[in-house]
BAMIKOL-620203 format. One record per atom (N, C-alpha, C, O): x, y, z. Coordinates in steps of 0.001 Angstrom, whole numbers, plus 500000, padded with zeros to 6 digits. Layout:
REM residues N
XYZ...
END
This chain:
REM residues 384
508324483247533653508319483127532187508080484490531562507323485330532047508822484654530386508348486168529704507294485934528518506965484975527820506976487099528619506116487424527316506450487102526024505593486615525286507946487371525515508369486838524484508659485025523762509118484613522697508097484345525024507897482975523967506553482812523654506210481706523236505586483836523792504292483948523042504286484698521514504990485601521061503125483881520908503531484399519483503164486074519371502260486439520122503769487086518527503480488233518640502902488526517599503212487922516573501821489618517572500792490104516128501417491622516216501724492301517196501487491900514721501910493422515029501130494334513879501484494876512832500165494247514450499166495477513990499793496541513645500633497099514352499460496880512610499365498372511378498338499007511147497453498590510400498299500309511867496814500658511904497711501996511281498919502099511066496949502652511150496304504100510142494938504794510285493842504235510323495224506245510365494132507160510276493518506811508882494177506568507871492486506821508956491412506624507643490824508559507102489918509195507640491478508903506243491099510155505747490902511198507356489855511187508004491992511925507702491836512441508484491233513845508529491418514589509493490624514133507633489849515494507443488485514955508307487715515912508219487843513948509057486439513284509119486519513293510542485547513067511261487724513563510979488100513539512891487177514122513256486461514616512385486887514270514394485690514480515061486166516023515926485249516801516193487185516290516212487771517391516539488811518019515277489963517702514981487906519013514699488883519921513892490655520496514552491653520853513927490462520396515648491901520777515889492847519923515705494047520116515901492165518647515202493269517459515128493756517751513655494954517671513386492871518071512759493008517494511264494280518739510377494483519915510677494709518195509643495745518820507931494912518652507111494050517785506971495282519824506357494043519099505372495208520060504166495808521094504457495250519414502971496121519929501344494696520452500711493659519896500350495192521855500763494235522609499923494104522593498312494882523019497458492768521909498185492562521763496537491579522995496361490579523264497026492225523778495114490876524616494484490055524307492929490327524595491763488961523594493579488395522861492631487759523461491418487142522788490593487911524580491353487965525317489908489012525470489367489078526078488298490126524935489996491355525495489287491148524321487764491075524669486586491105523169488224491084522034487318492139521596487296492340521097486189493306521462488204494609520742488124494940519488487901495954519041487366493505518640488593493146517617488576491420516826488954490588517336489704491284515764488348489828515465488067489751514761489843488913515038490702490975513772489955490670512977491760491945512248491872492444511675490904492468512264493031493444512248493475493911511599494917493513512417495747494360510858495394494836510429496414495829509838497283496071508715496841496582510103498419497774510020498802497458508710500007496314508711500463498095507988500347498222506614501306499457506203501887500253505781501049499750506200502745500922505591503650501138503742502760500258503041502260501957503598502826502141502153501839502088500806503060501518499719502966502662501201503849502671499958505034501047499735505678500389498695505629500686500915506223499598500559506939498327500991505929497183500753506317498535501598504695497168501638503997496326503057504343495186503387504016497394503796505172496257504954505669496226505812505022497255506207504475494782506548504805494378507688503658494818508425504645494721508349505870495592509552503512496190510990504403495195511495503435494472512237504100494747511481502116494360512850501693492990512431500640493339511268500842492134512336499992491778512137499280490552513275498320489812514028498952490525513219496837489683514329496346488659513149495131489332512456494368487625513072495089486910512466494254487372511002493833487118510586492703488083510202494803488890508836495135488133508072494657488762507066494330486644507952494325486421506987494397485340506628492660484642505729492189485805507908492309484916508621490870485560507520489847486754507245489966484696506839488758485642505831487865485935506599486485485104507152485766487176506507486313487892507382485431488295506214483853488150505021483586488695507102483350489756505846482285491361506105483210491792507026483904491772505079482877493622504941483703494215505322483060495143505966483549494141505218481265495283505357480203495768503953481012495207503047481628497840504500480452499028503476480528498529502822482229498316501609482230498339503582483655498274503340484870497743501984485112498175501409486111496886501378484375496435500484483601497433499082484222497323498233485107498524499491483055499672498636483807500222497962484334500926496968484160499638498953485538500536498483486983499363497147487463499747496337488306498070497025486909497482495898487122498296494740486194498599493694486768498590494880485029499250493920483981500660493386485149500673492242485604501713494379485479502766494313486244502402493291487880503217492704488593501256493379487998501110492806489334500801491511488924501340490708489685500154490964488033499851490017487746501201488926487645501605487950488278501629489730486441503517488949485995503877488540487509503852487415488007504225489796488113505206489377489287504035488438490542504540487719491404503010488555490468502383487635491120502822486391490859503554485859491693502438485641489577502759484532488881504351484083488876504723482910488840505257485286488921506239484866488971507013484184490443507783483231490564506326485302491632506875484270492488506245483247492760506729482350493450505222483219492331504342481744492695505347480876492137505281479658492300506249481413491508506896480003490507506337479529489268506785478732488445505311480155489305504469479422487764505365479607486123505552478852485169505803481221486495506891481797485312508055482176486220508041482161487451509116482535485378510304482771485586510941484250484841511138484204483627511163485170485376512033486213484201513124485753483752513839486679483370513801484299483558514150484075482438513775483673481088514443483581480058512531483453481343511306482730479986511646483837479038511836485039479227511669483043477894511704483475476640510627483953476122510098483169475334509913485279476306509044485620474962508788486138473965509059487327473803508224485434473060508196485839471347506538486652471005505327486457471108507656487758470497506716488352469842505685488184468475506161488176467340504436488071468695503322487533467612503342488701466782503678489826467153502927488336465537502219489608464387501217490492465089501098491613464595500400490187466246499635491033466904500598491904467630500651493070467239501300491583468528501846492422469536502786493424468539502990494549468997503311493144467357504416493725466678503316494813466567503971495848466687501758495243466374501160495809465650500569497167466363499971498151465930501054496722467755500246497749468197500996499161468242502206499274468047499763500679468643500287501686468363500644502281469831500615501581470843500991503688469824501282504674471010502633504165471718503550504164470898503024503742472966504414503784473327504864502458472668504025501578472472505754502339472429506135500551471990508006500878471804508664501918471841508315499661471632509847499433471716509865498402470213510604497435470030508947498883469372509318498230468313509704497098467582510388496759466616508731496514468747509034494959468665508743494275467039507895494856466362509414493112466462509132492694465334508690491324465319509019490510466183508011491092464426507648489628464659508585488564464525509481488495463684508268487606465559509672486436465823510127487169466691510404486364467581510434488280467095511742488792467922511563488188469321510372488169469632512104487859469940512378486918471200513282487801472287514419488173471993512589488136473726513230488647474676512966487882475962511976487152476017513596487973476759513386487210478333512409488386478984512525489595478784511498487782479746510573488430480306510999489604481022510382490665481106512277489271481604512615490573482501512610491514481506512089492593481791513154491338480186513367491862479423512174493175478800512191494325478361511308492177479094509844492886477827509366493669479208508821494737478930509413493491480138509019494004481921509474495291482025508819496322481877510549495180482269511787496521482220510989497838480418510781499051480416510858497123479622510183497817479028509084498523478935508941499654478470508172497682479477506490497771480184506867499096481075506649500239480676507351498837482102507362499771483378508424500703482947507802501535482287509369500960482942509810502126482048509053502574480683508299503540480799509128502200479881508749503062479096507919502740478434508135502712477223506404502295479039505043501984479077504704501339477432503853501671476607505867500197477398505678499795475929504634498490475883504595497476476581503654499021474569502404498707475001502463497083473436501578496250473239503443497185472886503838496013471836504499494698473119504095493536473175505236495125473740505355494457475082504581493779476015504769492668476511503476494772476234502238494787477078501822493077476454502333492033476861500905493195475522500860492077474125501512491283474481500950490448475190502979491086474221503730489497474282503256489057475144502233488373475137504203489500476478503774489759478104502573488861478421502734487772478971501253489371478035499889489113478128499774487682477207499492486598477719499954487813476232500210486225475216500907485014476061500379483962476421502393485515476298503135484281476709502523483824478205502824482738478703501869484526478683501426484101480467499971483873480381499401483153481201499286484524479316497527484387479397497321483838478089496104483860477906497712483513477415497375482334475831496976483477475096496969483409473867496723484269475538495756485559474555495935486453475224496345486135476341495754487978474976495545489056475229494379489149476387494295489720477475493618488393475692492170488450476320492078487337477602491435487560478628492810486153477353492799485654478062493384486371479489492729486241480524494707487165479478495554487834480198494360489012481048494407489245482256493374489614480106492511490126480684491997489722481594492067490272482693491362488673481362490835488036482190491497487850483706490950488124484774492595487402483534493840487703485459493688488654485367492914488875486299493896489802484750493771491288485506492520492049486360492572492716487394491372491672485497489993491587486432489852490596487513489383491018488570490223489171487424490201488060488550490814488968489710490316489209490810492301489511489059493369490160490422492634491517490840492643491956491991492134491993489988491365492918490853490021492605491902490022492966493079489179492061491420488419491063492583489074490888493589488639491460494588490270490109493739490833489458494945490998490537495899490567490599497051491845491568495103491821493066496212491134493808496444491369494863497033489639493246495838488287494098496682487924495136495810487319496056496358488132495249494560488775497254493844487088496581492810486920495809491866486315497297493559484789497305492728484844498591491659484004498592490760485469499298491707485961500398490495486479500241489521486264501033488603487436499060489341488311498585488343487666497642487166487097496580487416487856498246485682487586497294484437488529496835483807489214497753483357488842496015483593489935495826482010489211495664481155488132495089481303489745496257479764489078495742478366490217495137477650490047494435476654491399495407478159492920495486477118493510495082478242493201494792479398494803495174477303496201494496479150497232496173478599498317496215479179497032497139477837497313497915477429497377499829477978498191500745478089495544499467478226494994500788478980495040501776477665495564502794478119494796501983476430494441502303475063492721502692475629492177502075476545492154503687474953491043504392474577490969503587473643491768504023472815490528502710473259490616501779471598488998501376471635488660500849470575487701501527472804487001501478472548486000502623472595486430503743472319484564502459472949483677503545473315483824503650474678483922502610475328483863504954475351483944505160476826482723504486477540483309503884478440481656504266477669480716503437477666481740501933478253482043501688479420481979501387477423482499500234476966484188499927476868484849499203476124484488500698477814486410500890477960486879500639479247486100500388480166488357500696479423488477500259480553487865501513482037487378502643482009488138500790482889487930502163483803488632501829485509488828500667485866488847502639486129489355502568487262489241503641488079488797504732487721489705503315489389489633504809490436490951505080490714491862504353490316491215506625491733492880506620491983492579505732493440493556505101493845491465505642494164491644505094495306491911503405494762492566502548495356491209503272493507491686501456493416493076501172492519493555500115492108493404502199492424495062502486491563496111502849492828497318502653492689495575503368494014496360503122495399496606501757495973497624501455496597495681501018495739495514499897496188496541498810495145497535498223495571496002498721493660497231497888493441498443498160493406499274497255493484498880499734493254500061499984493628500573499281494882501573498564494935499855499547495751500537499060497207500985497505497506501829496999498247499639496785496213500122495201496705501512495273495330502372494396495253501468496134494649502600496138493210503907496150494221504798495307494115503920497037495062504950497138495843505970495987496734507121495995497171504717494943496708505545493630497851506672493171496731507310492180497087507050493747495366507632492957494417508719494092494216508465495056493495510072493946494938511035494822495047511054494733493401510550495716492858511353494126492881512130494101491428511282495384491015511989496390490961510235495551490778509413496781490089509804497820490675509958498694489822510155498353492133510657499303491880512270499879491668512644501051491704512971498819491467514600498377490660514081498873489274514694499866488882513451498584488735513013498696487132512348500141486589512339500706485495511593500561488405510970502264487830511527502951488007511212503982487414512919503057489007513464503904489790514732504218488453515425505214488663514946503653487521516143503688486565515228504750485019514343504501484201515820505542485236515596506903483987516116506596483041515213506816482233517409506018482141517752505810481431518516504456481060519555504178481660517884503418479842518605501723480044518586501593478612517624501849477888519651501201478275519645500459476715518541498972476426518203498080477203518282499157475304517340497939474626517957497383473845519054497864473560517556496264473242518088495586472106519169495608471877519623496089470839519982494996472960521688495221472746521997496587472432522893496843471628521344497467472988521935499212472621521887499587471505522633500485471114520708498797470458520414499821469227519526500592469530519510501626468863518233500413470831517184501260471672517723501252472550518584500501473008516934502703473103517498503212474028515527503468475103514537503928474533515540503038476532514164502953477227514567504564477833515600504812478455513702505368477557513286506303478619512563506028479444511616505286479183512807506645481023511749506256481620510409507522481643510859508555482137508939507663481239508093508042480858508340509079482384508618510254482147508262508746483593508545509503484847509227510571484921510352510349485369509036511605484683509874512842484396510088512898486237511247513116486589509496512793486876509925513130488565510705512482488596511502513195489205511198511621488426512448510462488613514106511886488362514467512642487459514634511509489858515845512854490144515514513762490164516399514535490530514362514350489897514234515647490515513565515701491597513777516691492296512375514499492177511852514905493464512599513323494781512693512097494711512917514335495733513761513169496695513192511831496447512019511718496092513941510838496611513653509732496857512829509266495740513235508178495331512113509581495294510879509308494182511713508026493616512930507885493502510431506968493241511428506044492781510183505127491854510358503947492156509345505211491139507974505200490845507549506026490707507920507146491060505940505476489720506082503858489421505046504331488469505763505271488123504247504456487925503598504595486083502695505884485641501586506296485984503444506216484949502611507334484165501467507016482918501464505934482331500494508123482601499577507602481562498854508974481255498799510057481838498464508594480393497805510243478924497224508809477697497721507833477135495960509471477795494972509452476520494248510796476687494273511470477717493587511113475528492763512027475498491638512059476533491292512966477290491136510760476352489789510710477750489968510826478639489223511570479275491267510062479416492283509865480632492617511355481244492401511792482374493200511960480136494153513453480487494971512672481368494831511518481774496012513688481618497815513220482303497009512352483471495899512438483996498139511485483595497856510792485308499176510060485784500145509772485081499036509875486849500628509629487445500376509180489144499901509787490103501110507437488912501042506740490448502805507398490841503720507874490169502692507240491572503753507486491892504184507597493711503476508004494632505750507008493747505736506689495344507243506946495705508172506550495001507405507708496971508605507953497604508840507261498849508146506335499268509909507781499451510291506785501164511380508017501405512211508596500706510904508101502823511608509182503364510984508663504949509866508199505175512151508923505969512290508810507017511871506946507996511890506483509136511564506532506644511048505050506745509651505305506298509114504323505786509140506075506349507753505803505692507370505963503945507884506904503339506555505105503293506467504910502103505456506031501516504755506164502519505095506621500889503707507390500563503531506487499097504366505787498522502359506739498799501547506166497297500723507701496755499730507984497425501076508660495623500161509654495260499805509096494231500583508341493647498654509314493809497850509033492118496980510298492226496101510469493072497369511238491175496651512032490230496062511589488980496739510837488278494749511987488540493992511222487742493302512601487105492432513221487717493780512980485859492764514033484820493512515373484789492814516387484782494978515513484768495816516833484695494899517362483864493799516836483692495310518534483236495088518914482040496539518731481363496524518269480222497652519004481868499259518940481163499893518157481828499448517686482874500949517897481389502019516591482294502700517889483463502880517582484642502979519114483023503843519715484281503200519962485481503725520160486577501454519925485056500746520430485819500427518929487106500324518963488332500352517710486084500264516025487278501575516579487988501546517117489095502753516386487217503944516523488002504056517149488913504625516634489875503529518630489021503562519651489790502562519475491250502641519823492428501819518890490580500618518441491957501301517103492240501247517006493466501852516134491805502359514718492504503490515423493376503812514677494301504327516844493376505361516720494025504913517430495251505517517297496315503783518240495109502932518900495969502153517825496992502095517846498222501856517339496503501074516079497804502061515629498290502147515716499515503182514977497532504027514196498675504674514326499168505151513482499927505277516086498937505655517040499884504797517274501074505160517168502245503405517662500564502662517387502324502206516661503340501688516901504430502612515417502543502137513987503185503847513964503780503874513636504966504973514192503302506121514118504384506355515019505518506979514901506573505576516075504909505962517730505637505536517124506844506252517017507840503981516599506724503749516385508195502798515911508819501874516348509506503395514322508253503012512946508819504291512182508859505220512234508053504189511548509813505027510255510267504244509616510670503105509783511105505294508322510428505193506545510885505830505984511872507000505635511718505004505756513354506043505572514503504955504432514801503973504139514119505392503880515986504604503118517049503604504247518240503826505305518830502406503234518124502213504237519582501913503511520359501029503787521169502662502160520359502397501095521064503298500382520942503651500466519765504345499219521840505148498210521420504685497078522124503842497282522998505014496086521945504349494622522230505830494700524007507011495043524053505036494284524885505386494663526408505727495399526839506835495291527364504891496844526921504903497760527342503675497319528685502639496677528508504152497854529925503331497600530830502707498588531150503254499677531324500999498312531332500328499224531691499463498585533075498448497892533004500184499034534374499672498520535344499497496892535725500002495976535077498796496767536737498794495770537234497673495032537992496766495851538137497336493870538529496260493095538948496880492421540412497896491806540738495731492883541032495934491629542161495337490549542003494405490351541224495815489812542701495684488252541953494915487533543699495486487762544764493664486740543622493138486351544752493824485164545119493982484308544249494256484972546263494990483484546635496162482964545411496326481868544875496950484432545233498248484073544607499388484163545225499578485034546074500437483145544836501657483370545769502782484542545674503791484852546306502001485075544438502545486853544087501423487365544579500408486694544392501257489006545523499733489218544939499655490109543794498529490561543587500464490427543098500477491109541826500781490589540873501956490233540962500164490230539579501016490304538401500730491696537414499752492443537440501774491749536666501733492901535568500883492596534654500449491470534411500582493749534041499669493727532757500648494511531342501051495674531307500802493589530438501747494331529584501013493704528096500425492647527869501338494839527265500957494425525802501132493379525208502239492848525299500270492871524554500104491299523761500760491967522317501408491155521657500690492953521919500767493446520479501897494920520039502605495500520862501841495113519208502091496365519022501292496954517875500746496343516957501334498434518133500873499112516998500866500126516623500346500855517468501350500971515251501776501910514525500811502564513885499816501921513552500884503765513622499835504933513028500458505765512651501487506108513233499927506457511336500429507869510913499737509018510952498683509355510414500660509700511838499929510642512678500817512177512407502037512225512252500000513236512398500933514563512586501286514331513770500798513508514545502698515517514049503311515944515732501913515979516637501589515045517370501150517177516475500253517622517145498980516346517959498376516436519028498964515155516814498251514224516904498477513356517446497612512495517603499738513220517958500223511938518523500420512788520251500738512306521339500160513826519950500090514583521340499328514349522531499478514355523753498214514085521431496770514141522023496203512442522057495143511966522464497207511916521547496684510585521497496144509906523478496834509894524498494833509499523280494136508915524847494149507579525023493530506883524217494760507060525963494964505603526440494104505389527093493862506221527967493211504145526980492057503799527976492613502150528481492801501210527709492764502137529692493357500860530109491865500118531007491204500670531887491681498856530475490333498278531171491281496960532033492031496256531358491214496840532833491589495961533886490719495348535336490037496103536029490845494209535565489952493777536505490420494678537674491365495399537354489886494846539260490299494568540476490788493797540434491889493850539886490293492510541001490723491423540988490692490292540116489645489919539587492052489598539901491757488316539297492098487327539752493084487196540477491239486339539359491885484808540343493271484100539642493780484095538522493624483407541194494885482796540885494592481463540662493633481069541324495304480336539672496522480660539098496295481706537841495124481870537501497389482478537074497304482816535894498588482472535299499659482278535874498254482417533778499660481891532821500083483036532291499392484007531982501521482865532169502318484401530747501004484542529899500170483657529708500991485633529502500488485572528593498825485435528515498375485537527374497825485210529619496400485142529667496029486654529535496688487668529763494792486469529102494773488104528740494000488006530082493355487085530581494365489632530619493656490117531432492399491840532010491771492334532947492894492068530183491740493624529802492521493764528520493212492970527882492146495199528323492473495889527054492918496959527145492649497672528112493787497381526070494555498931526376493823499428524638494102498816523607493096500363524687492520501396523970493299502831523520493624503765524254493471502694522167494295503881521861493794504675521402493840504232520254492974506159521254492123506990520243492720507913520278493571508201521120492177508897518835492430510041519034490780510746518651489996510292517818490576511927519507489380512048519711488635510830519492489084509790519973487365510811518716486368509697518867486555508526517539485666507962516901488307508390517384488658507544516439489251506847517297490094507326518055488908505653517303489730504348517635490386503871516683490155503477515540491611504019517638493290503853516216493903502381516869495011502123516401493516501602517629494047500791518697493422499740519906492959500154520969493502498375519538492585497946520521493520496642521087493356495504520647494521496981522124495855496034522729494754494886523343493561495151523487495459493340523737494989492877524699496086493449526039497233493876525906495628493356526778496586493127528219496727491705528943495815491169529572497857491239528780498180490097529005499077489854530354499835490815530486499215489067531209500063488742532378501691488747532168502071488053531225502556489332532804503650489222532388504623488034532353505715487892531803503678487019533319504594486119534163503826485028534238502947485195533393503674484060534747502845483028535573503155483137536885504216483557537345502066482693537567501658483250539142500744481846539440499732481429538876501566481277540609500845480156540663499652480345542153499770481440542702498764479553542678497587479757543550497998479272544913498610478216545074497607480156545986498124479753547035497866477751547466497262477151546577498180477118548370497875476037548627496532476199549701496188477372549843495936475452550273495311475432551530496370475703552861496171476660553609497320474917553036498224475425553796498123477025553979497538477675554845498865477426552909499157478858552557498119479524552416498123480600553014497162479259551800495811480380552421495504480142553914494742481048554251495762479313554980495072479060555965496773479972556784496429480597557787497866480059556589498913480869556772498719482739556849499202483695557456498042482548556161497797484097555634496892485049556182496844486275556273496049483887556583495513484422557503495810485131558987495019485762559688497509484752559284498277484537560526499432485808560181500344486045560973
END
């Protein structure tokens, strides 16, 4: 019997901030000069497996501005595939939402758009009269809508994250406003991501509105000028200063950067194209493990094989520099002996993957085959 009619797990592992390795010869590290003031905190993440490549004051709670958002955006498309809403729903704009100030698409009261509609607006061109409907037609209120955006942050663990608005507006006292981190603005980006449509909607620079009497810019000035870039929300208030999530794919791997406190937009821009230039320069996303790969073997006591194989139950992937995957150490734990019978598939040790004194990897080792137990006959044969 093979290994493959057992069910398979396929672990996604990731270096956790690799500046903390235990051997300096392993680590990259993106040089920040923290007097320059380019930025207040900042952080870069692999999108599949979650792994910190880089981080600077990640965990400091900031205001988001517009970045804000992308919590409002996760919510919609949450709800939407649940089925609860539909982006064909009709929503109408209230005398509130017509009212609000800073980005907007000029919505009027009565005016009626399909959700994809007011969405595509939101995420392009961070229209915050939108934001409003949006938040109305799915949360009864503004406030109510608040309310899912803090619930959804709970669920993903993000103890940094406030809503006051579904907007991300300075509209109160900093004290008393919203607030967030870039490490918990990595995070909903990444679950923002399971919802292809959002990045169909960020990746487009220029779309007509209102039957082509508006016209949506997209707020993303990196959008065509840096490869692949295809995301996902920009934001500026005064308290905020510039900030910018933003995410590429190159070679199959995804990156997530968030800059948080530019002083200028060329200057976020200039540092978002700078990180995720060094997070491609040199890291990759491979396996360093595949699910039946054999690592040795067992003798088996009073089996009618005396060997069976030992091969991976799992697989598993890491993002690692060249140099790091060099050095990567396999520790294989296996009996002498094991008794017979054994089934496909019984585990029989563990295969250990580190690099220096980081454990990136913890395989079972499983039997390749079934191996059935000698008889009495046949042990009393064997002897002969």
């Amino acid at each position: 019997m093979s290994i493959d009619i057992f069910k398979r797990f396929h672990i996604l592992l990731g270096l956790i901030i690799l500046q903390t390795l235990s051997n300096p010869a392993f680590a990259v590290t993106f040089k920040v000069d923290e007097e320059s003031g380019k930025f207040a905190s900042a952080i870069l993440i692999e999108e599949e497996t979650g792994a910190i490549l880089f981080e600077y004051n990640a965990r400091v709670r900031r205001s988001p501005a517009s970045t804000q958002k992308l919590l409002l955006q996760l919510v919609v498309m949450d709800v939407v595939a649940e089925g609860k809403y539909a982006l064909s729903d009709e929503v109408h704009t209230s005398a509130w939402a017509s009212n609000m100030g800073g980005s907007q698409v000029f919505l009027k009261q009565g005016e009626v758009f399909p959700l994809s509609e007011m969405m595509r607006a939101i995420v392009m061109a961070s229209a915050n009269d939108a934001c409003v409907a949006v938040a109305e037609h799915i949360g009864g209120s503004a406030d109510g809508f608040v309310d899912l955006m803090n619930g959804r942050a709970t669920t993903l663990g993000l103890s940094d994250t406030r809503s006051i608005n579904v907007h991300g507006l300075d509209d109160t006292p900093s004290a008393d406003g919203n607030f967030t981190s870039a490490y918990d603005l990595s995070q909903i980006a990444r679950a923002l991501l399971t919802h292809q449509q959002i990045l169909e909607w960020s990746a487009v620079r220029i779309e007509p509105f209102r039957d082509g009497e508006f016209t949506l810019y997209n707020t993303n000035r990196l959008l065509g000028k840096f490869q692949n870039l295809d995301g996902l929300k920009t934001g500026y208030t005064a308290r905020a200063g510039y900030c910018l999530v933003a995410t590429a794919q190159r070679r199959g791997m995804r990156l997530i950067s968030v800059i948080m406190g530019s002083p200028a937009e060329r200057t976020r821009d200039r540092e978002t194209a700078r990180l995720l230039s060094w997070g491609f320069n040199h890291f990759s996303k491979a396996p360093i493990v595949t699910v039946g790969e054999q690592f040795g073997e067992v003798t088996l006591e009073w089996g009618v094989d005396p060997k069976v194989g030992a091969v991976t139950a799992d697989s598993a992937t890491a993002v690692l520099t060249t140099p790091q995957r060099h050095r990567l150490n396999r520790q294989i734990e296996l009996p002498a002996m094991q008794p017979a019978p054994v089934e496909a598939g019984q585990k029989l040790g563990e295969l250990k993957i580190s690099l220096g004194d980081s454990l990136l990897a913890r395989i079972d080792l499983v039997a390749d085959r079934s191996v059935g137990r000698m008889s009495l006959w046949e042990m009393f044969l064997s002897y002969f």
